[in-house]
ZAMARNU-42989 format. One record per residue (C-alpha): x, y, z. Coordinates in steps of 0.02 Angstrom, whole numbers, plus 50000, padded with zeros to 5 digits. Layout:
<rs>
XYZ...
</rs>
This chain:
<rs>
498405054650331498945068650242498025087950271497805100850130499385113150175500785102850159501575120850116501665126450286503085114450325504005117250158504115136050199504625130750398506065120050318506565132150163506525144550262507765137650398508944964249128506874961949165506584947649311505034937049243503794933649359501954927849385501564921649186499714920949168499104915849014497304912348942497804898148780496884894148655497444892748465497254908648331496884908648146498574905348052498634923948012498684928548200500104938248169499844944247990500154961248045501794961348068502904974447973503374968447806501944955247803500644956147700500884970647585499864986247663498524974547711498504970347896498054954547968496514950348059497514949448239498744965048303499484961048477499534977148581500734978148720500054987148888501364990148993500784993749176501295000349372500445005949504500635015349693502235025049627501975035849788503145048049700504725035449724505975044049599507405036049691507715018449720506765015649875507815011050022507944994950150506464984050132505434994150032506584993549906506754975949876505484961549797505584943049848505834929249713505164911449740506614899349652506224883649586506784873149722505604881249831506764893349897506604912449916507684925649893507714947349868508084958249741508504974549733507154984949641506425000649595507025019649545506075029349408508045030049314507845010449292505995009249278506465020249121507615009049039506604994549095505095001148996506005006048851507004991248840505024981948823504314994948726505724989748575504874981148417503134982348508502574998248377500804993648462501164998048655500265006248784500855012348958499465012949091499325014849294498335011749414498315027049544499355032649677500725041449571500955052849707500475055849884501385048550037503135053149938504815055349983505585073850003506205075749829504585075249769503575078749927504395093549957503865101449783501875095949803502445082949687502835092249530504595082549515503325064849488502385072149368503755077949280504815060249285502955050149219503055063349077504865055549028504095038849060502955040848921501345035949034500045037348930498545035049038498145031549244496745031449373496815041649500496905034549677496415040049847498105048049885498005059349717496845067849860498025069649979498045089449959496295090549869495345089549703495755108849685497705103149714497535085049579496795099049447498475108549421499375093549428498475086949266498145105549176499885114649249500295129049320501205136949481500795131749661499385142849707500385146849890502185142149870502215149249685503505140749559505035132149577505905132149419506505150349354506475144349189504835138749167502995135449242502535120049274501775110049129500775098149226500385080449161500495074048969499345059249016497645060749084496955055849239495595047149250493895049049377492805039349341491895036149498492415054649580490855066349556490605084449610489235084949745488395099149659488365095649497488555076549488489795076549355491565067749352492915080049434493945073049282493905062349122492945045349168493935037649006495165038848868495465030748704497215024648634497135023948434498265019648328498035012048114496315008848160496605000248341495595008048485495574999748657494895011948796495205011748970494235017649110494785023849303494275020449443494855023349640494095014549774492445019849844493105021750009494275033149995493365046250101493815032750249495575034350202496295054050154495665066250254494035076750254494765094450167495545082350053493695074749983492655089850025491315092949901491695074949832490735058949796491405042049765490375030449677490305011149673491895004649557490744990249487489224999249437490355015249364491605004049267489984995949192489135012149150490755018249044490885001748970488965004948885489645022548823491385015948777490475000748661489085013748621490675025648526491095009548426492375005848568492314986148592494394981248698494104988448842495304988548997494994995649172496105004349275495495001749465496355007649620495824993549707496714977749742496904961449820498204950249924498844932749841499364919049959501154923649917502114937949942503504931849809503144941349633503154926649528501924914849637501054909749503499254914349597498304901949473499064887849518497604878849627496524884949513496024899849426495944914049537496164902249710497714911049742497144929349803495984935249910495394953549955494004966949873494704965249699494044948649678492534954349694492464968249601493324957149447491974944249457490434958949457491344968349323490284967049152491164954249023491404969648909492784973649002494514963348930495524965549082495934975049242497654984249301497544985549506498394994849634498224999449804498594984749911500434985849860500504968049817500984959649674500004946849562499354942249380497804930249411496374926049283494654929049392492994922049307492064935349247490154935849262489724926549117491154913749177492444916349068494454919049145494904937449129496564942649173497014953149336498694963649384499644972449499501324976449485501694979349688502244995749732503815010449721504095007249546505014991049603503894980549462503004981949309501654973349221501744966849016500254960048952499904956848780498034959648716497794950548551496614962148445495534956148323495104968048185493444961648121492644964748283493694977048354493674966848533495104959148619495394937648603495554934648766495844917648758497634923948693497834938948829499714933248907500284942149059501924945249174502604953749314504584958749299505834966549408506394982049380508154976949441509544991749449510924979949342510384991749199511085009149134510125022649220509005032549109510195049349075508795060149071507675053449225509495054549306509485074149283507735077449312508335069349512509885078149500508885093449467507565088849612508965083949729509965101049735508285112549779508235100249901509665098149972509895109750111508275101350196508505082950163510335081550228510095090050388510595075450532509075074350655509945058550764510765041750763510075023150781510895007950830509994996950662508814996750562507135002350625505994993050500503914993650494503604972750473502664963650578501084969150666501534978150791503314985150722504954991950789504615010550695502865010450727503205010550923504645023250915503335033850819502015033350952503235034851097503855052351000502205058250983501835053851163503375062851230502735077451133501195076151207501845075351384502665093451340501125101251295499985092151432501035082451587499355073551574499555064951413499615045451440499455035351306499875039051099499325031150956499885028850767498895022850614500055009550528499805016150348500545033350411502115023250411502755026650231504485015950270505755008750379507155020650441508845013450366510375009450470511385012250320511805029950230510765037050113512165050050063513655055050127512915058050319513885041250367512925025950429511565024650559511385042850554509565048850524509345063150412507725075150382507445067450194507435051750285506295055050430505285063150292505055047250183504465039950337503025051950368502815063850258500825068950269501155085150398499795079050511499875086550683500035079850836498205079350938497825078251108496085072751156495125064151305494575049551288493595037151429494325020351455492855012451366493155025051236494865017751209494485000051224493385005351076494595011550966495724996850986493954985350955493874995650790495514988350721494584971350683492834973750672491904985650533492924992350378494304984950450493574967850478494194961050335495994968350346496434974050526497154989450538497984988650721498705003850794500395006150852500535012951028501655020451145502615010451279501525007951447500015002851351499944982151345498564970551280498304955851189497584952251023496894935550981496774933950805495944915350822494254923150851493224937450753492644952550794492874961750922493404947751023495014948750946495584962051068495544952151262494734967051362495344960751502497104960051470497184979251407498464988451536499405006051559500855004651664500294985151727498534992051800497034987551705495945001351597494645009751697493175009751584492435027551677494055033951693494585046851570496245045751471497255061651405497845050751227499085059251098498665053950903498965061450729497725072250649496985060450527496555047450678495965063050781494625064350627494135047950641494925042050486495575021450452493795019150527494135023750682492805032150711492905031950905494405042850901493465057650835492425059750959493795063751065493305079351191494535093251270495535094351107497295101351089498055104550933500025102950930501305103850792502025094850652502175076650698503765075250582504505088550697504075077550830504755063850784506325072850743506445081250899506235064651002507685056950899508815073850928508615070951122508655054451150510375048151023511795053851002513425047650879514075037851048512195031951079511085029350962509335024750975509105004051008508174996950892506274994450969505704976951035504034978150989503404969551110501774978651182500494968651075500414951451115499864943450972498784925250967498594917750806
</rs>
C-alpha cells in the first residue's frame, strides 16, 4: 500500500437516464398529512412529515474519468433471470446524475462514505489528489467519512486536503490560485491522536435546514492500521466503529439532535454481485454477509440508517437493529459507477426519522447523459498538466490483462515484473509476491487516447498501481514462506482470504473446502517442480507495504538481509518495455500457478 512521498515519483516523471436498482423499503402507512409540507400546501405552516433526500457514494478512489474495462462497468440482473453490463461511472455524469435527483427535492443531502481518494488514477494521483477534491466541491458533497485510504500519505497530508493550502514539498499547481481544499467536512470519528486522545478531525456534522436537523457521524474501519502503511497511521488510534458511533449518537441526541445517520467505511458482500439483487429477498438482511452486518446489528437504535463503503460492493438491505427493528443499509459499489437515494421521512414533533417509511435505491450512473460542462473542464484542466506523463507508451499487450479471478492474469504479470527486477539487483532473487488489493485495475487492450489499441501507456500502468511502493528484497526460510501463504486464510484474513499473487516457478494448491490453514496443501507448494525446503532460505522480491507486514501478513516483515529497490511502477514499466514490442506484444497471462479446490 501506498508510502508517505508519493512526490518523489511526481518530480522523477515531471521532471523527465438513472438505472434503478436494489429498492428497499421499510412500509408502513403515515398520517394523511405525510406530505403536508409540500410547497404551496398548507399556507406557511408545515406539515408534521418533510421527506429529506440523502443522496450517497462511496470508494471514489479519485475516479474523475469514466473508469476503464471492467472496472468501469456494473452488472444488471433482468427479470428473466438474465444478466447483463452497463457502462458506468465518470465524475462528468455522476454530476448530472445527482443533479438530475436533486430537482424538486428542496430537502436533499449528499453524503459519502470514505475513500474519496487514495489508490487514484494519474490525473488525480499525480496532483496528491487536489483535482478530487476539487471535482466533490462541484458535486456539492456536503458531508463524508473518511476511510483508510484518506491515509494513504498521512493525517498531516488528509489535514490540507480538508483546510487548503499548497503541497508542503511539490508546492502549488495552479498559478492562479492556492488550493482551497474541501467545502465539506470530513469526518473522524473513531481516529484519535495518541497523545492527546482527541479526534484528528470533526467526529460529526449537522445538516439544517427550516427547522430540520439530521446529523451524521464518520467512521473508518478499525483496522485500518492492517491496511495503509505505518508512516501513514503514525501517532494514530483507531477506535471500535460500534462503541464510537454510539458515543456520538448520546452527544448528537444530547444537542437536541434526534435523525441520525452514520457514515461507516465499512462494508459487507451480498450474495449477488448484480446492483439491483434485491438482498432482502429471503428475508431481511439474509442476503449479505461480511463485518457490516455486524456492526449494523450492535449499532444503538438511535441511529436511522447507515451509508457503507469499503468492500466495493453494492447493496441496500434492512438489518435488525438491536432492539429488532429493520434499519436500512447502503452501498453504492465503487468509482463513482453508482449512487445511493434514500428518502428519510422526518417527523417534526419529535424531530426523529419514521423509519417505517425510510425507501431506498441504488442507480446507475450510466454515460447516456450530457456531461456536466463544468466537471468536463475541471478534467480538461487536470488532463493537460498531465499530459506529458500519462501518454508516454511503456509497451504493447496482446488483450486485455484483467485482475478477476483469484489468482489473475495482471496479478501474475505484476509479480513476474517485480521478480525480474529483483533478479537485477540480486541473481539470487527466486520467488516475488503481490498483495491483490495493490491491483487498482485491469490493463485495457483498447485505447485510452489516441496511443492506438493494445498499447500500454504510463497513465495506464499508473491506474494500475499507483501507491509508489518499492520493490523489497528479503530472506525468507522455506517455513517462513509456507507461512506467509498460510496467512492468506487464517487470522484477519480468515474471513476474506487475501491470496497473494506470485511469480511464475512458484506452484501450490489451495483447497478452499477446508479452513484454516489447511487451505494451503503444504505438500504440494513447489519452485521450479521441487518441493519447498522448510530450512532452506529463499531470496523473495515483494512491495514495500507486504515487506512491512501489512494485509496481515505479518510473516513477511520479519524478512532478514533486506534490500531496498526502486519504484515498483518503474518496474513494472520497465518489464513491459523489454519484453513487447508493436509486432509482439505481451500474451495475456494464464494464470495458472494456484490451483484452486473449492
Amino acid at each position: 500500500m501506498p508510502p508517505i512521498y508519493r512526490h518523489r515519483r511526481l518530480h522523477r516523471m515531471l521532471g523527465a437516464a438513472a438505472g434503478l436498482a436494489t429498492v428497499g423499503a421499510l412500509v408502513a402507512a403515515l398520517p394523511a398529512d405525510a406530505h403536508s409540507s409540500r410547497p404551496g400546501h398548507g399556507h406557511e405552516f408545515p406539515g408534521r412529515y418533510q421527506n429529506v433526500q440523502l443522496l450517497s457514494f462511496n470508494d471514489l478512489h479519485g475516479n474523475l474519468e469514466p473508469p476503464a474495462g471492467s472496472s468501469g462497468r456494473v452488472t444488471e440482473l433482468e427479470k428473466d433471470g438474465t444478466t447483463k453490463t452497463i457502462d458506468a461511472g465518470g465524475v462528468e455524469y455522476l454530476a448530472t446524475h445527482l443533479r438530475q435527483a436533486r430537482k424538486d427535492n428542496p430537502y436533499s443531502i449528499t453524503a459519502a462514505a470514505g475513500d474519496m481518494v487514495g489508490a487514484s488514477p494519474l490525473i488525480s494521483g499525480l496532483f496528491h489528489d487536489e483535482p478530487t477534491i476539487d471535482a466533490l466541491n462541484k458535486l456539492d458533497l456536503d458531508v463524508t467519512s473518511v476511510g483508510n485510504h484518506e491515509f494513504d500519505e498521512g493525517a498531516r497530508e488528509l489535514a490540507r486536503l480538508q483546510n487548503g493550502g499548497c503541497h508542503p514539498t511539490d508546492g502549488c499547481y495552479d498559478d492562479s490560485e492556492e488550493f482551497q481544499g474541501a467545502n465539506f467536512p470530513y469526518l473522524a470519528a473513531n481516529v484519535t491522536d495518541e497523545k492527546t486522545g482527541k479526534p484528528i478531525l470533526k467526529p460529526y456534522w449537522v445538516w439544517k435546514k427550516h427547522g430540520i436537523k439530521v446529523g451524521f457521524i464518520g467512521v473508518t474501519l478499525e483496522g485500518t492500521p492492517d491496511i495503509v502503511s505505518a508512516e501513514g497511521v503514525k501517532g494514530l488510534k483507531f477506535g471500535d466503529e460500534v462503541e464510537t458511533i454510539n458515543k456520538y449518537a448520546k452527544v448528537l441526541q444530547r444537542q437536541g439532535v434526534q435523525s441520525i445517520v452514520a457514515l461507516v467505511h465499512e462494508g459487507g458482500a451480498p450474495a449477488s454481485g448484480a446492483y439491483n439483487y434485491d438482498c432482502d429477498s429471503p428475508g431481511a438482511g439474509d442476503g449479505i454477509s461480511g463485518p457490516i452486518v455486524d456492526i449494523a446489528r450492535h449499532v444503538t437504535p438511535a441511529v436511522d440508517a447507515l451509508v457503507t463503503g469499503h468492500t466495493h460492493q453494492a447493496y441496500v438491505c434492512t438489518i435488525d437493529d438491536p432492539a429488532g427493528r429493520p434499519r436500512m443499509v447502503t452501498s453504492a459499489s465503487s468509482f463513482g459507477r453508482l449512487y445511493t437515494d434514500t428518502t428519510l421521512t422526518y417527523d417534526r414533533w419529535t424531530g426523529d426519522i419514521a423509519r417505517t417509511a425510510v425507501k431506498s435505491a441504488n442507480h446507475v450512473v450510466t454515460r447516456d447523459v450530457a456531461k456536466a460542462a463544468d466537471l468536463t473542464g475541471l478534467i480538461n484542466k487536470w488532463k493537460t498538466l498531465a499530459a506529458p506523463v500519462a501518454s508516454r507508451p511503456i509497451g504493447y499487450i496482446a488483450g486485455e490483462i484483467g485482475t478477476s479471478g483469484t489468482e489473475s492474469p495482471l496479478g501474475d504479470l505484476i509479480a513476474d515484473a517485480q521478480l525480474a527486477y529483483a533478479k537485477s539487483l540480486d541473481p539470487k532473487a527466486a520467488v516475488a509476491l503481490m498483495n491483490p488489493g495493490g491491483i487498482r485495475g485491469p490493463l485495457t487492450y483498447a485505447a485510452s487516447g489516441g496511443e492506438g489499441d493494445g498499447v500500454v501507456t504510463y497513465g495506464e500502468a499508473y491506474t494500475v498501481q499507483p501507491f509508489a511502493n518499492t520493490v523489497n528484497l528479503v530472506d525468507l526460510t522455506g517455513a517462513q514462506l509456507i507461512t506467509a501463504l498460510q496467512q492468506q486464510v487464517i487470522g484477519a484474513n480468515e474471513a476474506s482470504p487475501k491470496i497473494l499473487q506470485v511469480s511464475g516457478g512458484l506452484t501450490y494448491t489451495l483447497d478452499l473446502t477446508k479452513s484454516g490453514a489447511a487451505r494451503v496443501v503444504v505438500d504440494s507448494v513447489k519452485l521450479n517442480g521441487t518441493a519447498i525446503d522448510p530450512a532452506a532460505t529463499y531470496r523473495v522480491a515483494m512491495n514495500s507495504f507486504l515487506a512491512g507486514g501489512g494485509d496481515g501478513f505479518a510473516e513477511l516483515g520479519k524478512g532478514a538481509n533486506v534490500l531496498v529497490g526502486g519504484d515498483d511502477l518503474a518496474a513494472l514499466g520497465a518489464y513491459l518495455t523489454a519484453n513487447s514490442s508493436a509486432v509482439a506484444p505481451y500474451p495475456v497471462p494464464a494464470a495458472d500457478r494456484i490451483t484452486l479446490v473449492q
